[in-house]
NUROVO-992677 format. One line per 2 residues: for each residue x, y, z of N, C-alpha, C. Coordinates in pm, 1 decimal, decimal comma, always signed. Layout:
X Y Z X Y Z X Y Z | ... $
# end
This chain:
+83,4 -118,1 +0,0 +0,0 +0,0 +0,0 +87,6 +124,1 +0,0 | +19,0 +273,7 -89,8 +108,9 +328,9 -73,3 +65,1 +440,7 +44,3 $
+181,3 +490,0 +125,9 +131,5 +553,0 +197,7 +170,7 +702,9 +191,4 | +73,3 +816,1 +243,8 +62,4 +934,1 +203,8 +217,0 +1025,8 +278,9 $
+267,9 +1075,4 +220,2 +443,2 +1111,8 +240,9 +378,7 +1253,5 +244,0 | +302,3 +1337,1 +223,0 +267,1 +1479,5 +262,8 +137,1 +1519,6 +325,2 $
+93,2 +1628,4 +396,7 -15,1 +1619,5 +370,6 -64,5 +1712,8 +228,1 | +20,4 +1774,5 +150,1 +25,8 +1851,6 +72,6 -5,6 +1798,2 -35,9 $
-65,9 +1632,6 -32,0 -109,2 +1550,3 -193,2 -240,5 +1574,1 -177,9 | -291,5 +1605,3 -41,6 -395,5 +1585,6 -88,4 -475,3 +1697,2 -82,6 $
-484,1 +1715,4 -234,4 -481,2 +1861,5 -317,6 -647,6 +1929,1 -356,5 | -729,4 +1734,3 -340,9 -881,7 +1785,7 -409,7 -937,2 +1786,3 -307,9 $
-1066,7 +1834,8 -299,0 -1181,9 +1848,9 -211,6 -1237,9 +1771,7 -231,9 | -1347,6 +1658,3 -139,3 -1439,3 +1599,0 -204,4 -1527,1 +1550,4 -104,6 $
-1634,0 +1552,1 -135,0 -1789,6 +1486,7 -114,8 -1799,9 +1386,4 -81,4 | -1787,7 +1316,2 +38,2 -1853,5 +1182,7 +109,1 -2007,6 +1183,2 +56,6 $
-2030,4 +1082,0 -15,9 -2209,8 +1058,3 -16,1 -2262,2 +925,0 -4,6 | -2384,2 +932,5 +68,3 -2404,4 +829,9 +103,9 -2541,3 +818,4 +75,9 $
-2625,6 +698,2 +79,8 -2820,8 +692,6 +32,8 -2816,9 +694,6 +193,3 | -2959,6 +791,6 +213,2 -3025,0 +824,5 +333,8 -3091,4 +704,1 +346,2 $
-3124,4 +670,4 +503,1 -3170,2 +562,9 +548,2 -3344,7 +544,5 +528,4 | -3344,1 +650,1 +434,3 -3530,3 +618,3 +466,7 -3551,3 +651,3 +305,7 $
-3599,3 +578,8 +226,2 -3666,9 +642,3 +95,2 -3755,4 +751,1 +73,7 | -3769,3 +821,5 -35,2 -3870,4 +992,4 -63,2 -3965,6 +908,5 -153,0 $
-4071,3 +999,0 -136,6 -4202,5 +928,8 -251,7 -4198,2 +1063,5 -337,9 | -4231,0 +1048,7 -455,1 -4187,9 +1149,4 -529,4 -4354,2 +1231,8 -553,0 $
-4359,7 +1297,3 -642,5 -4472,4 +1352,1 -657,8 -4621,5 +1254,4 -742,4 | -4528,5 +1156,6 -825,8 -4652,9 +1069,7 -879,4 -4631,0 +957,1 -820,8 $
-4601,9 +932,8 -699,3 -4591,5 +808,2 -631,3 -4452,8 +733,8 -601,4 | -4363,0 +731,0 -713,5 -4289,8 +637,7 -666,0 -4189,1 +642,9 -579,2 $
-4106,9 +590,0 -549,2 -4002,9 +580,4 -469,4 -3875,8 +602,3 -484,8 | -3778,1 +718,9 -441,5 -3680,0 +758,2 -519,4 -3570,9 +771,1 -399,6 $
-3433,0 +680,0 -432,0 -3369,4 +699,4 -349,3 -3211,2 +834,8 -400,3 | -3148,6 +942,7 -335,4 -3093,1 +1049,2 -357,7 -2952,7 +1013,1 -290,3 $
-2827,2 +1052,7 -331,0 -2692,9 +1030,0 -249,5 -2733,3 +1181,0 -154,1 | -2715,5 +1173,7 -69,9 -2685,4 +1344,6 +35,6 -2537,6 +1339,7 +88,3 $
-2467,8 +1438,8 +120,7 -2348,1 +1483,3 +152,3 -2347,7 +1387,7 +338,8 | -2233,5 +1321,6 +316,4 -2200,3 +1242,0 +459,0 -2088,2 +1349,6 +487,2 $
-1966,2 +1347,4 +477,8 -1841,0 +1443,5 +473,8 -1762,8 +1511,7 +375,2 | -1747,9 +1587,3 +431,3 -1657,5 +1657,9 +345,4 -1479,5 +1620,2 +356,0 $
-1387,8 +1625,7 +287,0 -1236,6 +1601,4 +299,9 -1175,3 +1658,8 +223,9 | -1082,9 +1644,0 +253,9 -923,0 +1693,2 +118,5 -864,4 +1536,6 +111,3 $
-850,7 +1457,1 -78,5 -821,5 +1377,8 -90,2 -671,6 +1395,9 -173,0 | -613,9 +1307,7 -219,6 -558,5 +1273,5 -290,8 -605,0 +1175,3 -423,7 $
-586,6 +1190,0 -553,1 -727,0 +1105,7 -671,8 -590,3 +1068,5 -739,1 | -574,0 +897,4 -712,0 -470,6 +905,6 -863,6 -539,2 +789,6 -941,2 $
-531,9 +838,1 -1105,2 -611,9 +727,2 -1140,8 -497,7 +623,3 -1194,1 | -550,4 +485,7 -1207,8 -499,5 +354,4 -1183,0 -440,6 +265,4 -1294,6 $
-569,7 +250,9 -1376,0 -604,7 +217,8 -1514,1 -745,8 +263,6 -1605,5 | -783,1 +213,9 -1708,7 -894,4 +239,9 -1771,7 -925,1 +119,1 -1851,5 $
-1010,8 +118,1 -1931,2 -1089,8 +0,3 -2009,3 -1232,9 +46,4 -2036,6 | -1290,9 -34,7 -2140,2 -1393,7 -42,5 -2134,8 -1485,3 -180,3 -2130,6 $
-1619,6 -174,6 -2111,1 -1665,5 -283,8 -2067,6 -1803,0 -280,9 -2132,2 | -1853,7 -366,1 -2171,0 -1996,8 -430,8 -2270,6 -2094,8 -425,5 -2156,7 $
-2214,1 -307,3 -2132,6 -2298,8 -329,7 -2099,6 -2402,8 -291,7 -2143,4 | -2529,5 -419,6 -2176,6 -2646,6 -369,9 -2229,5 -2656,1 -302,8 -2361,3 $
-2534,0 -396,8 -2459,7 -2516,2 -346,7 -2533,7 -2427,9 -246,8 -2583,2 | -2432,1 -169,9 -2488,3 -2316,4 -30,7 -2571,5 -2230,9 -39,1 -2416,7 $
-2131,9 +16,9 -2495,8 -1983,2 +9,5 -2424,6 -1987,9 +166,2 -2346,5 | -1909,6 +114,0 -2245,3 -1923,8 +175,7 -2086,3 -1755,8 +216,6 -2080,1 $
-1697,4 +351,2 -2048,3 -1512,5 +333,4 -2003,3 -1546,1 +323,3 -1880,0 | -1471,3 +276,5 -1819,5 -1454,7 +289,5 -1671,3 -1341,4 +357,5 -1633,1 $
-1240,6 +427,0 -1573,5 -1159,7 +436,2 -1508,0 -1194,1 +390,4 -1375,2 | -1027,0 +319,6 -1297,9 -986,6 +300,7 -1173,0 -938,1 +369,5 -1091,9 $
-1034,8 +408,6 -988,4 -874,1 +520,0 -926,8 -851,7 +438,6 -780,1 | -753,0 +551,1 -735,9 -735,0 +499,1 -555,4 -723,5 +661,6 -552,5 $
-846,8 +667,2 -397,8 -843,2 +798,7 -353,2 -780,4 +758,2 -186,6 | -741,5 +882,1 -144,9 -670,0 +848,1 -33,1 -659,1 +945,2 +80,2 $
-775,6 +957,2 +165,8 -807,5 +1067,9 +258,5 -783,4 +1064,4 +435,7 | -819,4 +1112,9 +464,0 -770,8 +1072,1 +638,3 -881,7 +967,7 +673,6 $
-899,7 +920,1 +809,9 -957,2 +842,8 +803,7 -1135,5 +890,8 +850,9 | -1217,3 +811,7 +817,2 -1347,3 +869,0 +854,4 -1444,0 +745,5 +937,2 $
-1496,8 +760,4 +1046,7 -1577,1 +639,6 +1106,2 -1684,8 +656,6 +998,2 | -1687,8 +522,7 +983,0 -1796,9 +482,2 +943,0 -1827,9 +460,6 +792,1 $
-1713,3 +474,7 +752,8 -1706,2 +505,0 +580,7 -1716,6 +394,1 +550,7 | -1741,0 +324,7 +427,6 -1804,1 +210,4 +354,4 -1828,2 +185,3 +162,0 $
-1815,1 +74,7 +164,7 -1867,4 +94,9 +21,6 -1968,8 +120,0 -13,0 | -2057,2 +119,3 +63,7 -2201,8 +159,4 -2,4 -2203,6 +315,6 -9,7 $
-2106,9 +386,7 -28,3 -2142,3 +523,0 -22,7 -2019,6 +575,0 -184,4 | -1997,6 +674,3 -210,1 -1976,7 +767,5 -320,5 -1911,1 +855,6 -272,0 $
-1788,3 +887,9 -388,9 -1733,2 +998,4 -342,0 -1757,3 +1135,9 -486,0 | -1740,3 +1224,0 -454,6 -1790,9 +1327,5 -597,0 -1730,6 +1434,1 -571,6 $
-1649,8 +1435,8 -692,2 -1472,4 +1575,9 -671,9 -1561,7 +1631,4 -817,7 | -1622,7 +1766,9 -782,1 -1692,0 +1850,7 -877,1 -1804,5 +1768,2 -925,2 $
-1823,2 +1759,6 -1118,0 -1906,6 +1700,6 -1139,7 -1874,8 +1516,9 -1117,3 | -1796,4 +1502,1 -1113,4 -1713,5 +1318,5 -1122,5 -1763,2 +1260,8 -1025,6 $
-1795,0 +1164,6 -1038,2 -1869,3 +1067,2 -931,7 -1766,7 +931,5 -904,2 | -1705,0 +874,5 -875,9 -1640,8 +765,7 -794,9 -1710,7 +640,0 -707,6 $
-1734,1 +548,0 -778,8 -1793,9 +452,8 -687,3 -1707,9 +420,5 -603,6 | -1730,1 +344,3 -444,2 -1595,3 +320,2 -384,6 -1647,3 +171,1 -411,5 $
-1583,7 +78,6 -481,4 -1537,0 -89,4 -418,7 -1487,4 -114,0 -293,5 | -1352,6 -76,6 -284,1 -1309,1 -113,2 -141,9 -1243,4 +4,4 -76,5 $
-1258,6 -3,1 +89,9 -1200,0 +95,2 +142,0 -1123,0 +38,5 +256,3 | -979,2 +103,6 +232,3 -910,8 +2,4 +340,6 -831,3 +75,9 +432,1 $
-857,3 +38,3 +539,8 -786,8 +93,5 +670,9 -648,0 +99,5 +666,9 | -554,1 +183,9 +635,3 -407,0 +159,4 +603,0 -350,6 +148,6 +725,5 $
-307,4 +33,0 +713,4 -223,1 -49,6 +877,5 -290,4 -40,2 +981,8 | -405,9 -9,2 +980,6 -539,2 -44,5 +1040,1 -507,0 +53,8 +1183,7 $
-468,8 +109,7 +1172,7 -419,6 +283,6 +1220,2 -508,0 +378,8 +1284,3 | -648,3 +341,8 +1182,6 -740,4 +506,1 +1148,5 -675,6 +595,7 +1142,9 $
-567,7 +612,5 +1076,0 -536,4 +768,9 +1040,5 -584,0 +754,1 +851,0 | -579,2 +679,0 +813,5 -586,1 +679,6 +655,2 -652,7 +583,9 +562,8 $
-716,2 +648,6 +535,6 -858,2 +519,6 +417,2 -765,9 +477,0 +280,2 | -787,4 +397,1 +175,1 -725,4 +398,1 +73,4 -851,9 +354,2 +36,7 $
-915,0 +404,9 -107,8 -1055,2 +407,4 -171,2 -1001,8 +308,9 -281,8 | -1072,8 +239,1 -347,8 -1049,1 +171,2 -472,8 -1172,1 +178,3 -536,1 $
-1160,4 +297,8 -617,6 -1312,3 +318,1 -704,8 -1276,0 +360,6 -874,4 | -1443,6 +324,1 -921,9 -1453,5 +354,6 -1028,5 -1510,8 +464,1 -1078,4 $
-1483,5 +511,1 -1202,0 -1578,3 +648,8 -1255,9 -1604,5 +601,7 -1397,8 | -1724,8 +628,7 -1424,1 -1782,4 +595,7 -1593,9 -1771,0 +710,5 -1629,7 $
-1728,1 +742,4 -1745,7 -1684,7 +846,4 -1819,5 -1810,9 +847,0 -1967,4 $
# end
């Protein structure tokens, strides 16, 4: 793992988001679930690799990144990270040397 040598990498701002625990009914009924802001941070974004991938027919890029922020209780994959308009799924988030001082994100962005 690599570990963060400044705090001066980590250069972007970004958006913890997470789905609220209760679903919204929308105006003609249905059920709509929204990401809302969990935290805010200063990360570090480096991206990894890229590819693309066959879904539903038409082709999808993905990029890989690893984002890499201080550490946050409670953070998870079920939540999103979003540096401006870019959205970041997180896959995995890993406790670096299991410390809590530092998350390491392993996410994707569809382009």
């Amino acid at each position: 793992m690599i570990r963060p040598r400044l705090i001066g990498s980590f250069r972007h701002r970004v958006e913890i988001q997470k789905l609220p625990d209760t679903d919204t009914q929308g105006t003609s009924g249905e059920v709509t679930s929204s990401f809302a802001e969990f935290a805010t941070r200063q990360a570090a974004i480096r991206p990894m690799s890229g590819g693309e991938k066959e879904r539903a027919q038409h082709l999808h890029a993905e990029v890989t990144h690893k984002i890499t922020l201080r550490f946050l209780k409670d953070l998870s994959p079920k939540m999103r990270v979003k540096y401006g308009s870019r959205i970041f799924n997180i896959h995995e988030a890993l406790n670096i040397e299991e410390r809590d001082r530092y998350f390491e994100l392993t996410c994707s962005e569809e382009v």
